[in-house]
N, C-alpha and C positions, 0 to 999 in steps of 0.2 A: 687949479685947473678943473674945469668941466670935464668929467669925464661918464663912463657907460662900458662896462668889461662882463662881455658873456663869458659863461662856461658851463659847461655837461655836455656837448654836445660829444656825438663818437657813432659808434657803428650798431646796428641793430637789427635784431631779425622780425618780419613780419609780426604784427601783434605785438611786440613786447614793448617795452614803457624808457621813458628817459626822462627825465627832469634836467631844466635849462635853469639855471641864475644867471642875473644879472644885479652887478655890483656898480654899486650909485656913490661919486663924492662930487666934491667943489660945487653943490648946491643945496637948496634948500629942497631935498629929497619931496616932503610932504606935502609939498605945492604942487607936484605938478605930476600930470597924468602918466601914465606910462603905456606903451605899448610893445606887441609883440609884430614883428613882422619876417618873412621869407620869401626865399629868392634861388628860385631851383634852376639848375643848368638850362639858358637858351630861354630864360621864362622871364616877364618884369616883375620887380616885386611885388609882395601882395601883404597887406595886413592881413591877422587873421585872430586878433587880441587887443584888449586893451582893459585897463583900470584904473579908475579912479583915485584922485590922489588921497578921498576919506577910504577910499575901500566900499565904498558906498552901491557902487556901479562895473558893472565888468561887461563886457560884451565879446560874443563870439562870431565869426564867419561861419557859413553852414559850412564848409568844408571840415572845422574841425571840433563844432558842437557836439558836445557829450563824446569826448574824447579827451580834449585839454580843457585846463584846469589852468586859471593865471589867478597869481596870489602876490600880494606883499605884507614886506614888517618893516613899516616904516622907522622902528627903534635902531634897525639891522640897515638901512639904506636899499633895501634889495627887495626884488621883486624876480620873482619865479613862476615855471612853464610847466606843468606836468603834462604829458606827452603820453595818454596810453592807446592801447590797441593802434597802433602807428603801422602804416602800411605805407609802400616804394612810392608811393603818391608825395608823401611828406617830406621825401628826400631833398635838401636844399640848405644852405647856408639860412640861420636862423637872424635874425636882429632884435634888438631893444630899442626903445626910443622912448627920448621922455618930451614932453612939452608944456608950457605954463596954462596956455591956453584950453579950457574945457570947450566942450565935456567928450569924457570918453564918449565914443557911438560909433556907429556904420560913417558917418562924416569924419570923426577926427581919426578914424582908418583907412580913409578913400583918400585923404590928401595930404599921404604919408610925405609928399615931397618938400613939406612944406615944417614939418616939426625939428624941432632947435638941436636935439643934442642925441646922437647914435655911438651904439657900439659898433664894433670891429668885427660882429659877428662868431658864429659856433657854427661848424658843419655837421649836419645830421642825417644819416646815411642809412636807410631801410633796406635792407635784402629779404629779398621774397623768397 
């Protein structure tokens, strides 16, 4: 089974940091791109990450440049979010996404409706 299992998400105060994983099987992990995306109450989703399946390429959304941090270990199947200076803005249900399809960028972010295989989501909840 394809699957895609977030977790770290929880509750946080202004400024402080989180770290997301997400846990990759029933495919060939190293193929294929991954991304990060979010989905705040009353909002549509938005990518705001992604990374390439060498590690090669990562790209960020200005909302969350030089703030988060997307990494993988492909040995590990998983791919993780580091989350600092995080502010009520970030508040939202978090996703993963993986796709065979290159290349990470601003495109394979913008036509997130369109990639193969999602997690179940993490909630991550900023208090000011």
């Amino acid at each position: 089974e394809l699957q895609l299992v977030e977790s770290g998400g929880g509750q946080v105060q202004a400024g402080g940091s989180l770290r997301l994983s997400c846990s990759a099987s029933g495919f060939r992990f190293d193929d294929y791109e991954i991304g990060w995306f979010r989905q705040a109450p009353g909002k549509e989703r938005e990518g705001i990450s992604c990374i390439s399946s060498s590690k090669s390429t990562t790209y960020y959304t200005d909302s969350v440049a030089g703030r988060f941090t997307i990494s993988r270990d492909n040995a590990k199947n998983m791919v993780y979010l580091q989350m600092n200076s995080l502010e009520p803005d970030d508040t939202a249900v978090y996703y993963c996404a993986a796709d065979f399809v290159p290349p990470c960028g601003g495109s394979w972010i913008a036509n997130w409706k369109y990639l193969e295989l999602w997690g179940q989501g993490t909630l991550v909840t900023v208090s000011s």
